[in-house]
N, C-alpha and C positions, 0 to 999 in steps of 0.2 A: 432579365432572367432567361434562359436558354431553356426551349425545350418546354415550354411553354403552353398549350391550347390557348388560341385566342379569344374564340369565344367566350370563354372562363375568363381570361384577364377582361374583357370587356365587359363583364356583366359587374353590375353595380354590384356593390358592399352591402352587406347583409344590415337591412336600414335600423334592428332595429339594436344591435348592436354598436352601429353607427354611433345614434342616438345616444349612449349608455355614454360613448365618450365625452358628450357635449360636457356631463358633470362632471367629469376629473378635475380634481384641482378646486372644484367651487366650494367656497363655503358659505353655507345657507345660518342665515340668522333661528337663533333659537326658535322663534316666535314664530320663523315661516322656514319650517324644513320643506323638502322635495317633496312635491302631490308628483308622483312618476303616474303619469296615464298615456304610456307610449306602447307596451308591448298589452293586444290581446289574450286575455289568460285571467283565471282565476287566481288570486293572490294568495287565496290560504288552500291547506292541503287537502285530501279527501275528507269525509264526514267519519267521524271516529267510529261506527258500525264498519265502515268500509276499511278502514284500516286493520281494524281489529281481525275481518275476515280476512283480508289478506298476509296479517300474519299468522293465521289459521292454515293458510295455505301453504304458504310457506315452510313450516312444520310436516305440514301431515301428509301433504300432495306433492311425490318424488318426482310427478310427470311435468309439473309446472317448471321444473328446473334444467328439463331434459329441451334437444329440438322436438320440435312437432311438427305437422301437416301445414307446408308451405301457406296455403292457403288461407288459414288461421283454424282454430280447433270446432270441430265438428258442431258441439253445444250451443257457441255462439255465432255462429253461420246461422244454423237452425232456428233460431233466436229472431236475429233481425231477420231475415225473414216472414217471419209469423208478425213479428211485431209492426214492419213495414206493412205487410200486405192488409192487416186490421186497419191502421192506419190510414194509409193512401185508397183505400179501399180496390184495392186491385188483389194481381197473384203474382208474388216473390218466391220464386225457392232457393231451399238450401244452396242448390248448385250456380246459380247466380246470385252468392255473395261471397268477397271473400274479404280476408281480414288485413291490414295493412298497417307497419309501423307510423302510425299517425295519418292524416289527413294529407298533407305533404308528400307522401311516399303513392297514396291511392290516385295523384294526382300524376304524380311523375309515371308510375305505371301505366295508368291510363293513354297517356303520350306517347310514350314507347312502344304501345300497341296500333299506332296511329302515324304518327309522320314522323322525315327524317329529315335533316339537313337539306334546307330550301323548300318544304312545304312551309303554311302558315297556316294558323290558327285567327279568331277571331276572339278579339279580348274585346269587352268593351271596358271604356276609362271613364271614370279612375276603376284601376283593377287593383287585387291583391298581389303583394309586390313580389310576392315565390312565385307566383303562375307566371311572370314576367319571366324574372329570374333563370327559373327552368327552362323556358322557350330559349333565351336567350344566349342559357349555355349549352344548347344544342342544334345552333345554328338554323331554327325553326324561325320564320319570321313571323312580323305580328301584324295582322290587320286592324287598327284602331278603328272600334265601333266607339266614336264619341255619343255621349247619355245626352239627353234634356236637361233641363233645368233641373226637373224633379229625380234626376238618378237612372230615370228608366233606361232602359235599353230599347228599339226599338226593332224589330224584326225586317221591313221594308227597307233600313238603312242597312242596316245587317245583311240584305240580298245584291245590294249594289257592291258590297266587298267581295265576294265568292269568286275566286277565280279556280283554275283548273290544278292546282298547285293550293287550293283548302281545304285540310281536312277535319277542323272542330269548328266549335260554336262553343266558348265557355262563360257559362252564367255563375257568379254567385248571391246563394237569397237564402236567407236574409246577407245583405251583401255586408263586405268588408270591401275597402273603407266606409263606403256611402251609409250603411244601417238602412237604406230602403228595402223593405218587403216586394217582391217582386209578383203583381196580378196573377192567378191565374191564368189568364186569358193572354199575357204578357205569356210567360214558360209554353203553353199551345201552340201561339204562331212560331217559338221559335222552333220548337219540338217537330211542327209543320214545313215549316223553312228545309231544315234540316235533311229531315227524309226525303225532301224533293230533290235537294242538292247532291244526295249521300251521304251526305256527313253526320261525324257524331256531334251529340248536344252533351253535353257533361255539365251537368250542373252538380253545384258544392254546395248541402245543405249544411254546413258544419255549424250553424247557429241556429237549423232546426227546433230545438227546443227551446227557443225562447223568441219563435214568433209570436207576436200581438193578438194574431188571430185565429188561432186555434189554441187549444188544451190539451196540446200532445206533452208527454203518454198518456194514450189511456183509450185510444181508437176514436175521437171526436173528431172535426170536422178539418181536415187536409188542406197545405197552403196550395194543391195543385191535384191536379188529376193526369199526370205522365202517367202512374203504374196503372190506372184502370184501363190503359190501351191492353190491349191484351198482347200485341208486338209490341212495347214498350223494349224488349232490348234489341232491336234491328237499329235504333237510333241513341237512345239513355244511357249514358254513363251517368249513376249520381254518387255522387264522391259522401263521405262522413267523418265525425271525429266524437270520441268516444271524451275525450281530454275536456270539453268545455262543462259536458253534461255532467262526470263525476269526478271533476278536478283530478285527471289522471295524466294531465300534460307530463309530467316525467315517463310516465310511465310507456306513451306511445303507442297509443289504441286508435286505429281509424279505421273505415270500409268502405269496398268501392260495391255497388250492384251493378250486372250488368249479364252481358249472354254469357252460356257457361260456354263458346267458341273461343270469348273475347277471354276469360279470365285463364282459360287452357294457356294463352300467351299472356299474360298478367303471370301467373306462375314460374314462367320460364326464366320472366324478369326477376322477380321477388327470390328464388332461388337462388341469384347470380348476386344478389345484393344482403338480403339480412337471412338466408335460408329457410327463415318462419318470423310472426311476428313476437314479441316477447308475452312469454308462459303467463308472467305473472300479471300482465296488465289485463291479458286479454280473461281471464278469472274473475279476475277484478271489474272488467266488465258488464260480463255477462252475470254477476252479484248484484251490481249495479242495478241492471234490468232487471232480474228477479226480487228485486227487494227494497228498491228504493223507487217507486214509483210518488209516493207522496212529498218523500223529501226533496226531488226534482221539482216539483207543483210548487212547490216554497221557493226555489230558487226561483223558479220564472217569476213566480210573481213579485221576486225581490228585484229581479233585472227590469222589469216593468215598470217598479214603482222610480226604481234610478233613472229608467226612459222620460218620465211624466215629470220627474224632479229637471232632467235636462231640458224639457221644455220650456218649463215654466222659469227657469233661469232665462235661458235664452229669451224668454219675450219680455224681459225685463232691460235689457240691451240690445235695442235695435237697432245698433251700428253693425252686428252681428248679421248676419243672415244664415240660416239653420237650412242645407238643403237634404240633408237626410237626417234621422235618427230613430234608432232600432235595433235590436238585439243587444250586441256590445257597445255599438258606437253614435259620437256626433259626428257628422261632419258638414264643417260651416265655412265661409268666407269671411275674412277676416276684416278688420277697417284700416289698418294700417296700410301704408305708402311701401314699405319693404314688401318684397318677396317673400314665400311662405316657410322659405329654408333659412329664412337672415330671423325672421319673426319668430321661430320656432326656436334659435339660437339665444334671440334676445330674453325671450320668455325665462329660461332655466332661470338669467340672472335677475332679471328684475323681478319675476314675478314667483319665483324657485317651483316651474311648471315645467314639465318635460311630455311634450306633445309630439307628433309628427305631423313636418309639413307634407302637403298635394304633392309637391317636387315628387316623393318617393311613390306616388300611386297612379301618377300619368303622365303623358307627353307634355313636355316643356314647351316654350314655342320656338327655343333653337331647334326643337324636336320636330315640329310641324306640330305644337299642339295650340288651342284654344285659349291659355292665358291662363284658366281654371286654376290647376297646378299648384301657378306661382299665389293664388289669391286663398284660397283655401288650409285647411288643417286640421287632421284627423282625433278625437277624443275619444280614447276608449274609457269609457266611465264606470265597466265592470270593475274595472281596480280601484275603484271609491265608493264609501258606501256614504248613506245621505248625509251626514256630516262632511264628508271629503266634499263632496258636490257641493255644499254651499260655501266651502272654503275653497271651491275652483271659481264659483262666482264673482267671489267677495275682493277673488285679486283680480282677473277678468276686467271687472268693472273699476280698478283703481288704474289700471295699464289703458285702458282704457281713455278715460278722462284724463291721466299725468302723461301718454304716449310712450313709445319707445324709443 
C-alpha cells in the first residue's frame, strides 16, 4: 500500500481482536461452548439503577447531548478529586484532573505531552499491549524493564535503562497482564527514580478498585502514598478508567491527574482529537460515584472471591505455575512443549477456551526477550463467574493430562 506510515504498518494487530478470529469457522460441541476469557471487560452491562439514570439523562439533560469543556465537565473533575485526595490521603484538585475518552486515550495524551519520535519510555514486561502499541506507532522507543519472577518491577534495574533520550517510567498496578498488586514501597522508589532523572512516572490504576488490599471507595487505607507528596505532580501522571468500576466500557469514561501545566497541553491534544469526552458517559459517571458506593463493594468482593476461586484451582494443577493473580487476571506458565501463541490456538479447539498467549504482552526472544512470552498465558477470569471458573478448570485439567 502507497502512502503508508510505517510505524503504523509495523505495530502489531490489535491482539485482542486478533484472538476473536482464532474462533471463525469453529464449531464448539454442545456440551462445551466457548469460556472466551480473552478480552478485559465486564461482560454484562451497567447495574439497572445506572441505566435507568442514564436514560433520565438522556430525557431531561439537553447539555449531555451538546459539546462540553475539553477537559471533561466541571462536576466530575470536582469529584475525583475530592474522592482521590480522601483516598490517597493527599491533596488533588479540580484543576489537576481531567476527563478522557477511556483509559486508552489518558494514556495516549499523557505521551504526547512527553516525547516524540526517537525518545523512549520505559515499559516493564510483560506490559499492556496498547502502551506498546502507541509507543510504537509513534516512533517512541521502548526500553525493556524485564520483571522478576514475582511480576515486580524493580527500580535499580529501571536506573541502568535511563538514558538522555528517556522521558517516562510506566507502571501498571494492579497490573494487566501480570494481576500483581504493585508494593508501596515498590511505586516510591520508582516515583524516587523518577524525579532524580526528570522524568515522568505514569502510573495506570485502571483496576484500582478491585485491589486485594484496600476498601476503596470509601477513604480506607491506599495501595500507595504518591498523592501525599505534596509535589506529587512535578513527577505523577496517574492514568484511570471509569469502564471497569461501572461497566461503562461502551461508553468511554477515563482520567488522567496530573499538574494543571501538563493537562494545559493534554487539552490541546484532546481538542484535536474527540473535542470533549462523551456527555453521556461522563454523567454516568459521576452517578456512578455519587450513588453506588456499596454496589461497587459487591463487585470487588465478587472479583475477589473469582481471585481465591483462581487460586485454589491452580494449586490443584501443579504442572501450572501461577506467577501473578489479581484484580482481573491470572497469569501462569503453561506445561506444554509449544509456544504460548500455537497453545493458545490449540486451546480454542480442544479445549473451546479462548485465552491470550505472553507472545502479545512482551519481548519474544527473536525480540531480545527472556523466553517468558513464549511460556506463559494471560486469564482474564472477570468474564466468568464461579461456575465458568470451575468449568475453565475442569478442561484445563483434561488438556492437561490428554496434551495438545
Amino acid at each position: 500500500m502507497r502512502n503508508l506510515n510505517p510505524d503504523l504498518a509495523a505495530t502489531l494487530s490489535p491482539p485482542v481482536m486478533e484472538a476473536r478470529q482464532w474462533v471463525e469457522g469453529v464449531s464448539f460441541p454442545p456440551d462445551r461452548p466457548l469460556l472466551n476469557l480473552s478480552q478485559a471487560a465486564p461482560a454484562d452491562p451497567p447495574p439497572v439503577a445506572l441505566r435507568q439514570a442514564l436514560a433520565d439523562i438522556v430525557l431531561r439533560d439537553a447539555s449531555a447531548h451538546l459539546y462540553g469543556p475539553v477537559l471533561g465537565i466541571p462536576e466530575l473533575r470536582a469529584r475525583v478529586a475530592s474522592d482521590w485526595s480522601r483516598a490517597y490521603g493527599g491533596r488533588i484538585a479540580p484543576d489537576q484532573v481531567a476527563i478522557t475518552s477511556g483509559c486508552n486515550q489518558a494514556f495516549t495524551a499523557a505521551i504526547a505531552t512527553l516525547a516524540v519520535r526517537g525518545d523512549n519510555v520505559i515499559l516493564p514486561a510483560p506490559w499492556y499491549f496498547n502502551h506498546r502499541m502507541w509507543l510504537d506507532m509513534q516512533g517512541i522507543g521502548i526500553r525493556v524493564l524485564e520483571t522478576g519472577p514475582d511480576l515486580l518491577p524493580n527500580a535499580e534495574a529501571a536506573a541502568a535503562l535511563v538514558d538522555d533520550r528517556t522521558r517516562a517510567i510506566v507502571l501498571v498496578s494492579p497490573n494487566n497482564p501480570g494481576g500483581v498488586e504493585y508494593p508501596a514501597e515498590t511505586l516510591s522508589a520508582f516515583r524516587d527514580l523518577a524525579r532524580s532523572r526528570g522524568l515522568a512516572l505514569i502510573v495506570d490504576e485502571t483496576y484500582r478498585d478491585f485491589d486485594s488490599r484496600t476498601a476503596m471507595p470509601g477513604g480506607h487505607s491506599a495501595p500507595h502514598d504518591l498523592f501525599a507528596d505534596p509535589d506529587w505532580d512535578d513527577t505523577l501522571i496517574q492514568l484511570y478508567s471509569f469502564s471497569k468500576a461501572y461497566r461503562l466500557t461502551g461508553h468511554r469514561v477515563g482520567a488522567i491527574c496530573a499538574s494543571p501545566a501538563r493537562l494545559a497541553q493534554v487539552e490541546k491534544w484532546l481538542d484535536t482529537v474527540t473535542i470533549c469526552p462523551n456527555g453521556l458517559g461522563q454523567r454516568a459517571a459521576l452517578w456512578g460515584m455519587e450513588n453506588l458506593s456499596d454496589w461497587l463493594a459487591g463487585e470487588r468482593a465478587e472479583i475477589l472471591a473469582r481471585r481465591a476461586a483462581m487460586e485454589q484451582g491452580f494449586a490443584s494443577l501443579p504442572q501450572w505455575q501461577v506467577l501473578g493473580c489479581g484484580a482481573y487476571f491470572a497469569y501462569v506458565a503453561h506445561p506444554f512443549a509449544l509456544e504460548s501463541d500455537a497453545v493458545a490456538r490449540r486451546l480454542v479447539r480442544k479445549a473451546s477456551l479462548l485465552l491470550l498467549p505472553g507472545t502479545m504482552f512482551g519481548p519474544t526472544r527473536a525480540e531480545g526477550g527472556s523466553g517468558r512470552a513464549e511460556a506463559t498465558l494471560r486469564i482474564a477470569y472477570a468474564n466468568a463467574d464461579l461456575a465458568g471458573i470451575a468449568t475453565l478448570f475442569d478442561r484445563l485439567a483434561r488438556v492437561t493430562d490428554r496434551g495438545l
